[in-house]
C-alpha positions as CSV (number, residue, x, y, z in Angstrom):
1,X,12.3,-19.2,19.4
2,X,11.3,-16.1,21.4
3,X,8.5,-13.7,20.0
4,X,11.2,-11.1,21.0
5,X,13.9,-12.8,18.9
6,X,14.0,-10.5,15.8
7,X,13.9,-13.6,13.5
8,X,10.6,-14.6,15.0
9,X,9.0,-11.1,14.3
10,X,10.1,-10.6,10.9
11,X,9.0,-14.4,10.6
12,X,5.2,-13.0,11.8
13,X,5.8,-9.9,9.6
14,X,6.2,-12.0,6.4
15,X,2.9,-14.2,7.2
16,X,0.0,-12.1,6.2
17,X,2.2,-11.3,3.1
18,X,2.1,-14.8,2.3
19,X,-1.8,-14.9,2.7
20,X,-1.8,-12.0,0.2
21,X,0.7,-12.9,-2.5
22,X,-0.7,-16.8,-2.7
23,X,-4.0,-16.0,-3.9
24,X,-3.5,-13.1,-6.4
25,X,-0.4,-14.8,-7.8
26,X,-2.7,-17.6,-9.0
27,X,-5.1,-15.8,-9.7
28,X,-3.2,-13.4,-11.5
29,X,-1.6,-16.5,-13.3
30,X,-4.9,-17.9,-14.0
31,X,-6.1,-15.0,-15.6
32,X,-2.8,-14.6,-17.8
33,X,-3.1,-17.5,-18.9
34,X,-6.8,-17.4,-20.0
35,X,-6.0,-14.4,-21.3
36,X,-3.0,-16.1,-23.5
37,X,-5.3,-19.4,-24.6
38,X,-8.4,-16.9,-25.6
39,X,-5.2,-14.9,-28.2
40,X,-3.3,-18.1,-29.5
41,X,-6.7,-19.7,-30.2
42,X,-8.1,-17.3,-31.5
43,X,-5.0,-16.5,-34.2
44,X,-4.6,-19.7,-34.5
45,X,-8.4,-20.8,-35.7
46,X,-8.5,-17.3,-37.4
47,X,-5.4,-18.7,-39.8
48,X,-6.0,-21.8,-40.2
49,X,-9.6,-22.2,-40.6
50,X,-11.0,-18.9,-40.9
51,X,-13.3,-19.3,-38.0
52,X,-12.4,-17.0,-35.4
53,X,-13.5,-16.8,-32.0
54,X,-16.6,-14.4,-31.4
55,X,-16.1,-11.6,-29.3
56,X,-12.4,-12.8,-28.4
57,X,-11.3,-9.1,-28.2
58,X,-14.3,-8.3,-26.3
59,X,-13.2,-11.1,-23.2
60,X,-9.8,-10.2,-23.7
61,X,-10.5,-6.6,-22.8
62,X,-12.2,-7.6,-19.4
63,X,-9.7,-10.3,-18.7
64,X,-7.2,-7.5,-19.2
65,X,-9.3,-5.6,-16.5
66,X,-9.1,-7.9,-14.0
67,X,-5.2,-8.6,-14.2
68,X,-4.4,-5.2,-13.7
69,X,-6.6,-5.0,-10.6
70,X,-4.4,-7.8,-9.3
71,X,-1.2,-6.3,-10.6
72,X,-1.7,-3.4,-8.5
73,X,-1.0,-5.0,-4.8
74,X,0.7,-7.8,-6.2
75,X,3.3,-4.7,-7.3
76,X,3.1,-3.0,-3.9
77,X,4.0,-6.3,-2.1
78,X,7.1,-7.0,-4.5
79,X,8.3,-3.5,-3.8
80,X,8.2,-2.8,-7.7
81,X,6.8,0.9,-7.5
82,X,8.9,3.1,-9.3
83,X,11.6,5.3,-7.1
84,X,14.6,7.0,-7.7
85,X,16.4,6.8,-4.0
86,X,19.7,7.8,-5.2
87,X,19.8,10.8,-3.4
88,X,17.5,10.0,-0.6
89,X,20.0,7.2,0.7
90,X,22.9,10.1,0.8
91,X,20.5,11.7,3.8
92,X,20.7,11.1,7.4
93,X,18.4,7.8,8.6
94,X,15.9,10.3,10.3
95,X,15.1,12.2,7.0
96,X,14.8,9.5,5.3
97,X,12.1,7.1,7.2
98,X,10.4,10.6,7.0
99,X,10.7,10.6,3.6
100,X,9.6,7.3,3.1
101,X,6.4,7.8,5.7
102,X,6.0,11.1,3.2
103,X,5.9,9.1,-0.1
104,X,3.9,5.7,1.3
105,X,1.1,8.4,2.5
106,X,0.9,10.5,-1.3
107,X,1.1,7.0,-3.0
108,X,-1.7,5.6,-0.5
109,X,-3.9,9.1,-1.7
110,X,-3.0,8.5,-5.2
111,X,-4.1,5.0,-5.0
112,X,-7.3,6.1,-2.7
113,X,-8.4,8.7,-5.4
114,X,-7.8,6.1,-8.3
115,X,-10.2,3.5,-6.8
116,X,-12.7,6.7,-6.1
117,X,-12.5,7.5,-9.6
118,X,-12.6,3.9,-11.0
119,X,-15.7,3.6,-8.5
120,X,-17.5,6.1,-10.1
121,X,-16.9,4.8,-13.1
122,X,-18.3,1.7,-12.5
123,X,-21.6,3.3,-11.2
124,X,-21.6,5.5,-14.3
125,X,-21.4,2.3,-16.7
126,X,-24.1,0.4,-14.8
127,X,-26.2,3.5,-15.1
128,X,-25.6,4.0,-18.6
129,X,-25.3,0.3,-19.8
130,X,-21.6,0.7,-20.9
131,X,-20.9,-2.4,-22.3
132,X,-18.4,-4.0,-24.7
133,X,-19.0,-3.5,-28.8
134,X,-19.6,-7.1,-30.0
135,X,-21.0,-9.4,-27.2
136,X,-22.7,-6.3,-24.9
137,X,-20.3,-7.3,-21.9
138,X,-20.6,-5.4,-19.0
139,X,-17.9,-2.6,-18.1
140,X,-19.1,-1.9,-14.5
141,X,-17.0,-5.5,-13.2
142,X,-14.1,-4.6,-14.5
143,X,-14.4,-1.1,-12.9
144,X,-15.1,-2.3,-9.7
145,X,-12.7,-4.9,-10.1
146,X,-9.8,-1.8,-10.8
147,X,-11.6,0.0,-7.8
148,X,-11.1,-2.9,-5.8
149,X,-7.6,-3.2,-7.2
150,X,-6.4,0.2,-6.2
151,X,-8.3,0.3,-2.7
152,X,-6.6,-3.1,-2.1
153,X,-3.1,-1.9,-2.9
154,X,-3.2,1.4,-1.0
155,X,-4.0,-0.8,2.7
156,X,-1.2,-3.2,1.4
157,X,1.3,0.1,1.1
158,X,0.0,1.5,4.3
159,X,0.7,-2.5,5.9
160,X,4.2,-2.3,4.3
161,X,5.0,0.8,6.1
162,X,3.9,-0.5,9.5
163,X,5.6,-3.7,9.3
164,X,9.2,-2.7,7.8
């Protein structure tokens, strides 16, 4: 195979994608499913033996954190951001890669100012000790980790763009 054949670049287009999608998928699944054992077990010691789990609501509030962080590029890379296209496809070719090059750019500033924002945050809890009711858990990881998040998914748009 050529590099010039077009099988071989969209071939090299996917990769980095790959290197991407692998690790927050498992993550992501990791995280779900901590998330799901911390609910079940804690319902399920709350009913039967009245003992439930200390501060389950409080871990399942920063687990909850850190799997919409990942959700964020993980939903850029599956091409699940919301768009209504019905009309744009009616438009010539031209308008409409300037159209799309229009819309990755005010999604990539949206995304930019939400990781700002959750930035802040984060430096705002530290400062003040924000922290979780029962067990005094931290809020400033889970800020940064939705900073993160957000910063992470606005290169992956921009990436998108380049590569289509």
């Amino acid at each position: 195979m050529k590099l010039t054949d077009p099988e071989a670049t969209s071939l090299h287009a996917a990769g980095w994608r790959r290197w991407i999608e692998i690790p927050l998928v498992f993550a992501g699944g990791v995280l779900v499913f901590s998330l799901m054992g911390l609910s079940v077990s804690d319902a399920l010691l709350r009913s039967f033996f009245n003992k439930p789990i200390f501060g389950a609501n409080d871990y399942a509030q920063i687990l909850l954190s850190f799997v919409v962080s990942i959700s964020f590029p993980l939903c850029v890379l599956a091409g699940r951001l919301i768009a209504i296209d019905t009309i744009v496809l009616m438009l010539p070719r031209a308008l409409q890669v300037i159209l799309d090059w229009m819309v990755t750019i005010l999604g990539t500033c949206i995304l930019g100012y939400l990781a700002w924002r959750a930035f802040l945050n984060a430096l705002d809890a530290a400062t003040f000790g924000e922290s979780t009711m029962l067990l005094q858990l931290p809020y400033g990881p889970s800020y940064y980790a939705v900073a993160a998040g957000c910063a992470f998914a606005a290169v992956v748009l921009i990436l998108e763009r380049l590569t289509r």
